[in-house]
N, C-alpha and C positions, 0 to 999 in steps of 0.2 A: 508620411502617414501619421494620422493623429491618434491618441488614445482612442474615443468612440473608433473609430475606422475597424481598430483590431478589436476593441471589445464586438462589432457588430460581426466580427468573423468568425470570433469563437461561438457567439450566440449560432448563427448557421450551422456549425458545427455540431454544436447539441444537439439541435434537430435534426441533424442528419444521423446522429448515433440514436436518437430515440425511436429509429425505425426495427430497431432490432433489439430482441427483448426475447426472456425463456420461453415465454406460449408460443414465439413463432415471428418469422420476418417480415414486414408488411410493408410493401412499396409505398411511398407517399408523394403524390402529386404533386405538393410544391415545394418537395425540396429539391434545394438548385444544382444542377449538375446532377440528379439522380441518376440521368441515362448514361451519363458517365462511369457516376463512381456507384451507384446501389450493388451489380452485380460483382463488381471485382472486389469489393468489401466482405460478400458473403465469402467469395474466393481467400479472401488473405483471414476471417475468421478460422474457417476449413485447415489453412494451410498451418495456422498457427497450432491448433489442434494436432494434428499428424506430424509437427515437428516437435514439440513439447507435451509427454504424455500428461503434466499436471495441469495444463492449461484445455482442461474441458471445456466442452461448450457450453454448460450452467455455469463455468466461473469467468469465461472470458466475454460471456453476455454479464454477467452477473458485475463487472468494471466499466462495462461500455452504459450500462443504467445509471449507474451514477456518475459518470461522469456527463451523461445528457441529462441527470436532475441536477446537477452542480452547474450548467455553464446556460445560466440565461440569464437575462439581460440584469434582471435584478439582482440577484447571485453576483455577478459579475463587477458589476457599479457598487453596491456596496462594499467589496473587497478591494476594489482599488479609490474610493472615496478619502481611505485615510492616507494617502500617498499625494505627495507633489511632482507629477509629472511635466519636467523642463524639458525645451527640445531635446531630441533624439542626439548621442552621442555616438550609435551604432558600433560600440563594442563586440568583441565577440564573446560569447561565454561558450567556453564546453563543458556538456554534461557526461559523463561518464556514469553508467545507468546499470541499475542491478537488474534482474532477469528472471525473479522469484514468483510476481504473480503480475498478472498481464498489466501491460501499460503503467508498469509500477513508478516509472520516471514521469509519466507528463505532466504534474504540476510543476518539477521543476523547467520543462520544457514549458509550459503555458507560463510562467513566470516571467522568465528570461524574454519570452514574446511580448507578454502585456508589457513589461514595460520599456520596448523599446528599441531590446538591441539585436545584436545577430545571436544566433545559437548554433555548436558545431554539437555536434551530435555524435557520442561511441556507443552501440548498445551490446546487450549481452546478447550472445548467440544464443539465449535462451527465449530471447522474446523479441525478434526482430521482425515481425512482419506486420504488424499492424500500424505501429507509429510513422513507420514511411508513407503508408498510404493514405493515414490520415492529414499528415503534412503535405499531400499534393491537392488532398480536397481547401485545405485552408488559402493554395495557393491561387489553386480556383474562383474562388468566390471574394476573396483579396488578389490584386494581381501583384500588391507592393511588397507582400512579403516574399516574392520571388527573390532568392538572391541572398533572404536572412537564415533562409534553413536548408543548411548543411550534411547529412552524413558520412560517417568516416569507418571505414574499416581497418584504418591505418595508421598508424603512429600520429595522434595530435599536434597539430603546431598551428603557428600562425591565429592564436587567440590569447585573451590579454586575460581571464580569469576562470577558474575551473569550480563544477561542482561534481563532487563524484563521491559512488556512492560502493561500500564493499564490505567487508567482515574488518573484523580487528585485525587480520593479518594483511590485508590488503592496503588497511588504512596507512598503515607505516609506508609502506611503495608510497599510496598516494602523498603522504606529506614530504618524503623526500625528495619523489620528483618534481612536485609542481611547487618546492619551499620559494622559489623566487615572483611566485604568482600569487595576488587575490586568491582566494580560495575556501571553499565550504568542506570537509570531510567529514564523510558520514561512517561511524561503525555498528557494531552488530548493538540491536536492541533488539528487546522484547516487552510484551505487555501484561499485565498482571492483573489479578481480579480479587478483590477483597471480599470474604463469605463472613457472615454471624452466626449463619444458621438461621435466621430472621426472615431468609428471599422466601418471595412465592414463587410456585412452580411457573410463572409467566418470566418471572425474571431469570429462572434457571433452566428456562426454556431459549429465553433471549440469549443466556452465557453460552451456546452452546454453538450460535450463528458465530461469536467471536472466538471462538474454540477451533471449529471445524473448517470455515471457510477459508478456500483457497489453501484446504488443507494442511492449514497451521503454519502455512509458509511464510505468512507476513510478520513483519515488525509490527503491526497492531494487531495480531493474533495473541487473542489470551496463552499463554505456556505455562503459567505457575498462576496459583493460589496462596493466598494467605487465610487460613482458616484458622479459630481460636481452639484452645484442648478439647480432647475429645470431641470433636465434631465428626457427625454422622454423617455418612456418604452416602447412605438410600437416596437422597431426596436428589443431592448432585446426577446423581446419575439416572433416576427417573429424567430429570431435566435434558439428559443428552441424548436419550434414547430415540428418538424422531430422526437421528442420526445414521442409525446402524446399518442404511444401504449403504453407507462411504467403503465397508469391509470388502464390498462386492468392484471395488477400482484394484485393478492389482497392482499399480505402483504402492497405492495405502496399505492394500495386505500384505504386499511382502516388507515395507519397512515393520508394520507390525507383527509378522510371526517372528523376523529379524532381533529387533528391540526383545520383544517376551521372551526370545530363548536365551539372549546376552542375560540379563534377569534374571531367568530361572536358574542358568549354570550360574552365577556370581552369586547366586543366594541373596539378591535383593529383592528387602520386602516391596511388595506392592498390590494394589487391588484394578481388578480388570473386570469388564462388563462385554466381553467377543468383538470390539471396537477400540477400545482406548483403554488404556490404561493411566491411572496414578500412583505416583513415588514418591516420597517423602523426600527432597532434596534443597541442598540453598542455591541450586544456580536458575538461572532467568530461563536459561537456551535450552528444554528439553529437545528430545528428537520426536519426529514424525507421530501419530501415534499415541502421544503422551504427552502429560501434564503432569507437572513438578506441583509438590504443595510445601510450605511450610505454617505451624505453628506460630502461631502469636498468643504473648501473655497480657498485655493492655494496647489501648489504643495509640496511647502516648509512646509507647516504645515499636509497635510497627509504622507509626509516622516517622521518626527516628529513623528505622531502616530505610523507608521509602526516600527518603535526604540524602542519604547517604548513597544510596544505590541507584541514584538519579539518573548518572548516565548513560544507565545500563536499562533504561526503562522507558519504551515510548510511551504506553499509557496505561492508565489506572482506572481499573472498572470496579466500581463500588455504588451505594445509596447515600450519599447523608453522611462522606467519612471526611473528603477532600473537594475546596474549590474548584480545583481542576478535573475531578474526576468525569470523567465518562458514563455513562448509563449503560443498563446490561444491553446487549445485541445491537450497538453503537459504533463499536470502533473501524468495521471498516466503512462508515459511512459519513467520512472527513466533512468538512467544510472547505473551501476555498483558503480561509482563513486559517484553519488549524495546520501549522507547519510540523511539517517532520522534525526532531529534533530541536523545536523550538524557535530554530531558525528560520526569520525572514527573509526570503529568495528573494523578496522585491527588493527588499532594502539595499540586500547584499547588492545586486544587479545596479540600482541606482549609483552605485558610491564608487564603480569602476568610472 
């Protein structure tokens, strides 16, 4: 199977996930295998829902839209344009997959596919029912990747390179056990937004998408701010406000009445709007609920911290501060290209 082959598979794929969006689910005539796979896809959305209270059906539509704006032809070809694809060595890679917001693994699974080799598959019991299904449609409409995708529920073996992905404490397991493998290890990050006071209400409308969404569960989920002295929070929280049915999900309100009473008994300061609150703190990882802020004295010295604090940080939402930075109400809406952790999975994939 050649490069085009697979890229023309994922491309079908797209379009099979582009049938299904927040307004509502619409059969489409020439996608292939519809009569197959349209209905049991509504099935494993449903079922994902009812297993995972955070994986709503605006946030588990709300992954499947991008990833059918992400995977066409042009998307596709220009992200593997700067790669040298030699025959297939058919390696195996396992991914071991976090479970925090839906389909949070499949670029590394689309990776390990584009270029080339086998994929063994562990996922979390938190989000298991969509990626299998989707893996039977690819196999559909490709018959040769039959054979390259694997899942396991059962102790790994039999694969030459791992990428997996877990919190700081997990990562240790992971580098001890797999220390005589290739290997990618991914730990806890989080994403940060730099304020002036300068946004307009559009841009602190947009911080709010990367705030809320997927209920702050992702690693490009904004969790802290860096705001300069005295800066005034009216305007922040004007901007979050479009938000305030999220109170009405009761996994979100009980981590929130939760968090504000730990708060209120400890006697930490903080300021709350009956949805979210913020704390004055210097760690990256708030809880549920909440955004951490800290103060900065010049530009020069929170560039400084952001260096230092590097790799504890997937991304940086600001205007005008960082070449790398992200725009407000951005971060969950990747590119093919933009790698977690910086790391390139093709590369890494090629070099087993």
């Amino acid at each position: 199977m050649d490069l085009q082959q697979r890229i023309n598979a994922f491309v079908k794929l797209g379009d099979f996930l582009s049938q299904f969006y927040s307004e509502g689910f619409e059969k489409k005539d020439h996608i292939e295998h519809n009569d197959l796979f349209f209905d049991g896809f509504k099935h494993q959305i449903k079922l994902a829902q009812e297993h995972n209270g955070w994986f709503t059906k605006e946030n588990v539509v709300f992954a499947l839209n991008g990833w059918s704006k992400q995977l066409t032809e042009s998307n596709i070809t220009k992200w593997t344009s700067k790669y040298t694809f030699t025959s297939e060595s058919l390696n195996t890679i396992a991914i071991i997959m976090a479970g925090n917001i839906p389909l949070v693994g499949f670029h590394d699974f689309l990776s390990v596919l584009i270029s080339g080799q086998k994929v063994l598959v562990k996922q979390s019991s938190n989000d298991k029912h969509l990626l299998p299904f989707l893996a039977k449609y690819l196999e559909h409409v490709e018959p040769e990747f039959s054979g390259r995708i694997t899942f396991s529920e059962e102790k790994l073996k039999d694969f030459d390179a791992v990428i997996a992905t877990g919190s700081n404490n997990t990562a240790r397991y992971f580098e001890y056990y797999f220390k005589d493998k290739p290997s990618v290890i991914r730990k806890n990050r989080n994403s940060v937004a730099i304020l002036t006071g300068k946004e307009t209400e559009d841009e602190l409308v947009a911080l709010s998408e990367d705030i809320f969404r997927y209920y702050g569960l992702g690693c490009r989920n904004v969790s802290k701010l860096f705001v300069p002295k005295d800066y005034d929070f009216q305007a922040f929280f004007k901007g979050m406000y479009h938000w305030n049915p999220i109170i009405h999900q009761s996994k979100y309100a009980n981590n929130y009445d939760y968090n504000k009473a730990v708060y209120l008994m400890s006697l930490f300061e903080m300021l709350e709007n009956g949805f979210l609150m913020i704390k004055e703190d210097e760690s990256f990882s708030s809880p549920i609920a909440t955004v951490f802020y800290e103060h900065y004295t010049s530009e020069e010295q929170l560039k400084a911290t952001l260096k230092e604090k590097s790799d504890a940080i997937q991304c940086v939402v600001a205007n005008g501060f960082l070449d790398s930075e992200i725009k407000f109400g951005q971060t969950q809406l990747p590119n093919l290209w933009d790698y977690a952790d910086d790391v390139d999975t093709i590369s890494f994939a090629q070099t087993i």
